[in-house]
C-alpha positions as a LaTeX table, in Angstrom:
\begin{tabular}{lrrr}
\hline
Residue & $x$ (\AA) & $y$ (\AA) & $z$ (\AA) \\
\hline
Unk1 & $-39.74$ & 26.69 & $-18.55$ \\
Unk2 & $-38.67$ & 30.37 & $-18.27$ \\
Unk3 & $-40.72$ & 33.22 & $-18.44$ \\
Unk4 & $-41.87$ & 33.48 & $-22.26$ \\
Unk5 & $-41.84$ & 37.00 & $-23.24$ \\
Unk6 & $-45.34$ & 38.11 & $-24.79$ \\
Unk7 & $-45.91$ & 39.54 & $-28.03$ \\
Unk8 & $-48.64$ & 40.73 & $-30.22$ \\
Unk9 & $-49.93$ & 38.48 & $-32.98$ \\
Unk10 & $-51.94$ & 40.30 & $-35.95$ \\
Unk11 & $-53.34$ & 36.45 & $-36.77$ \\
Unk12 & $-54.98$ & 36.03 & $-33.29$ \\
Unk13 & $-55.12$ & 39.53 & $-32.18$ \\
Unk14 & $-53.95$ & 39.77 & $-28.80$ \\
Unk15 & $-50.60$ & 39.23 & $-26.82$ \\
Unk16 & $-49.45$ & 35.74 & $-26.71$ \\
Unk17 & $-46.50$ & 33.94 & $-25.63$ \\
Unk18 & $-43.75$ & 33.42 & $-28.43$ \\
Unk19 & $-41.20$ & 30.45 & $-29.16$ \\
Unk20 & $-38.12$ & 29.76 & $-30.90$ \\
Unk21 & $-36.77$ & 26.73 & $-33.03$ \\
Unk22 & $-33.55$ & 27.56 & $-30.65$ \\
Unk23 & $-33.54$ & 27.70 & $-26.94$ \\
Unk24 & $-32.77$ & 31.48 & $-25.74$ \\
Unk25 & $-29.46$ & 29.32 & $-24.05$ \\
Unk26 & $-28.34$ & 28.43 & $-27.60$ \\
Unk27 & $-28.83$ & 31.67 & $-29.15$ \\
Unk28 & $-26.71$ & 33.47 & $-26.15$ \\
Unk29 & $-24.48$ & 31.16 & $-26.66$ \\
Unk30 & $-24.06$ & 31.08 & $-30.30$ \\
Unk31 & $-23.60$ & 34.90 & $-30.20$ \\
Unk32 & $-19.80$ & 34.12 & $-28.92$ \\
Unk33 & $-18.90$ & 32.57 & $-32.26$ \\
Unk34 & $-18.34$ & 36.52 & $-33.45$ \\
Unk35 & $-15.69$ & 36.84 & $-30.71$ \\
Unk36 & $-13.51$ & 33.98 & $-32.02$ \\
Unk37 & $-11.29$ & 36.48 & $-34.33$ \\
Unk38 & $-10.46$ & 38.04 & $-31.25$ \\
Unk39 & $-9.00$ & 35.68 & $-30.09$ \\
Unk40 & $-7.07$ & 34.45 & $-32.72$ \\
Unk41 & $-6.00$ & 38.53 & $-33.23$ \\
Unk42 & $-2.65$ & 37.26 & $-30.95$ \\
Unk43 & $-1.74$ & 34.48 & $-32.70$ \\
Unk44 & $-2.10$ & 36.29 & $-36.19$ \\
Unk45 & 1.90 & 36.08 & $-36.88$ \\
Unk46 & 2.25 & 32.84 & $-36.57$ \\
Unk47 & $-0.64$ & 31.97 & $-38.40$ \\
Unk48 & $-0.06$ & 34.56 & $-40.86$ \\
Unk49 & 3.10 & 33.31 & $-41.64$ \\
Unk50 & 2.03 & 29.77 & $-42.56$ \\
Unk51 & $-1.01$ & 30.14 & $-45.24$ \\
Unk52 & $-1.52$ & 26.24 & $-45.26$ \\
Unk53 & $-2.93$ & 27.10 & $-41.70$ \\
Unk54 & $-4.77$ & 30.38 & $-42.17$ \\
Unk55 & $-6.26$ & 30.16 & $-45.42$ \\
Unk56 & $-8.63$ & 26.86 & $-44.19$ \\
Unk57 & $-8.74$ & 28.59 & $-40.68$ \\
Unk58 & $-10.56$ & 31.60 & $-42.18$ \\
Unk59 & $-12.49$ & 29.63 & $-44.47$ \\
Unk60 & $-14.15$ & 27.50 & $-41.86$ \\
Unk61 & $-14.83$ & 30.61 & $-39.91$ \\
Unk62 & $-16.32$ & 31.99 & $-42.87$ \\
Unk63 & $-18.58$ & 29.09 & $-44.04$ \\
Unk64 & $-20.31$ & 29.04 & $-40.07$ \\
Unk65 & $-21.18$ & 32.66 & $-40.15$ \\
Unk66 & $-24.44$ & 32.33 & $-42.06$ \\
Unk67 & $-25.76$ & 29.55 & $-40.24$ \\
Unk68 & $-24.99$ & 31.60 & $-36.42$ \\
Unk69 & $-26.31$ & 34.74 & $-38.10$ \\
Unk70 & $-29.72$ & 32.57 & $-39.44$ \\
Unk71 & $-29.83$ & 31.67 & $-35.68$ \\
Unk72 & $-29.19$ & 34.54 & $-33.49$ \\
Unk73 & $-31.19$ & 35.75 & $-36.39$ \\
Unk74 & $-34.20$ & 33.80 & $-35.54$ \\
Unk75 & $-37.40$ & 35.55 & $-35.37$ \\
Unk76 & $-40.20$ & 34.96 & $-33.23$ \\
Unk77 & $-43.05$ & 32.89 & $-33.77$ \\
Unk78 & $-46.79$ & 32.46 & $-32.34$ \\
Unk79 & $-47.03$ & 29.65 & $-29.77$ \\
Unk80 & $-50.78$ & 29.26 & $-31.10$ \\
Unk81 & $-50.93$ & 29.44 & $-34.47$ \\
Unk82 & $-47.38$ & 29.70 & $-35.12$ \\
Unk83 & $-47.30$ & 33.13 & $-37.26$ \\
Unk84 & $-44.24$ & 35.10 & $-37.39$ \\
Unk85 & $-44.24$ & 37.54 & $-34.91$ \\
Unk86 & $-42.50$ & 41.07 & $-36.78$ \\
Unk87 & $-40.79$ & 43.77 & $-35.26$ \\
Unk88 & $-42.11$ & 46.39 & $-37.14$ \\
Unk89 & $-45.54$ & 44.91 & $-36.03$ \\
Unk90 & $-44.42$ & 45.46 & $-32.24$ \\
Unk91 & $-43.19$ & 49.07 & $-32.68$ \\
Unk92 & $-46.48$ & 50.24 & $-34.75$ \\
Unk93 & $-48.91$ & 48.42 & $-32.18$ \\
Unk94 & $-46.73$ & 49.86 & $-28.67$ \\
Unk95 & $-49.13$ & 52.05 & $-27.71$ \\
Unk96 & $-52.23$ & 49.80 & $-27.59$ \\
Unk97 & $-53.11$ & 48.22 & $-24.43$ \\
Unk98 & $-52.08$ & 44.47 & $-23.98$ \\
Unk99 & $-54.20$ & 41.92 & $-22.38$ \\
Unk100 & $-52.58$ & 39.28 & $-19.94$ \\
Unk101 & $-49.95$ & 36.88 & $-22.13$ \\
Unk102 & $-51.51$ & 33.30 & $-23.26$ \\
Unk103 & $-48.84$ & 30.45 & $-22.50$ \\
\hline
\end{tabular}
């Protein structure tokens, strides 16, 4: 596996390694599904001019947006006891020192 990035957990109170439901791959990769529009941004005349073409293209765009924002949304989560690991948590807690990272 990769190198797991270490966080703090408040539940077991010390850095740990964190996991997602989605690979880090996935997550890189679904962040591309934003750039589709700009690549249909040429072809907007043509499918401007037909609306039995845009209007479903759009709307299938539109229904896939929450479920790539839920997962390049995803937030960490404790590989030991599997609490959510919180950004604000991170910042607040920067300054103390961190032990060596539990796989």
């Amino acid at each position: 596996m990769a190198d797991t990035p270490c966080m703090h957990c408040t539940r077991c109170q010390r850095a740990v390694a964190v996991e997602y439901q989605n690979s880090p791959a996935a997550r890189r990769w679904w962040k591309l599904y934003f750039t589709v529009p700009l690549f249909l941004l040429p072809a907007s005349p043509f499918l401007a001019a037909d609306f039995a073409v845009c209007l479903p293209l759009m709307m299938a765009y539109m229904v896939g947006v929450g479920p790539v924002l839920a997962i390049v949304r995803e937030q960490p989560t404790c590989a030991e006891c599997g609490a959510l690991i919180l950004q604000a948590e991170q910042a607040a807690g920067s300054a103390r020192s961190r032990a060596e990272c539990v796989p």
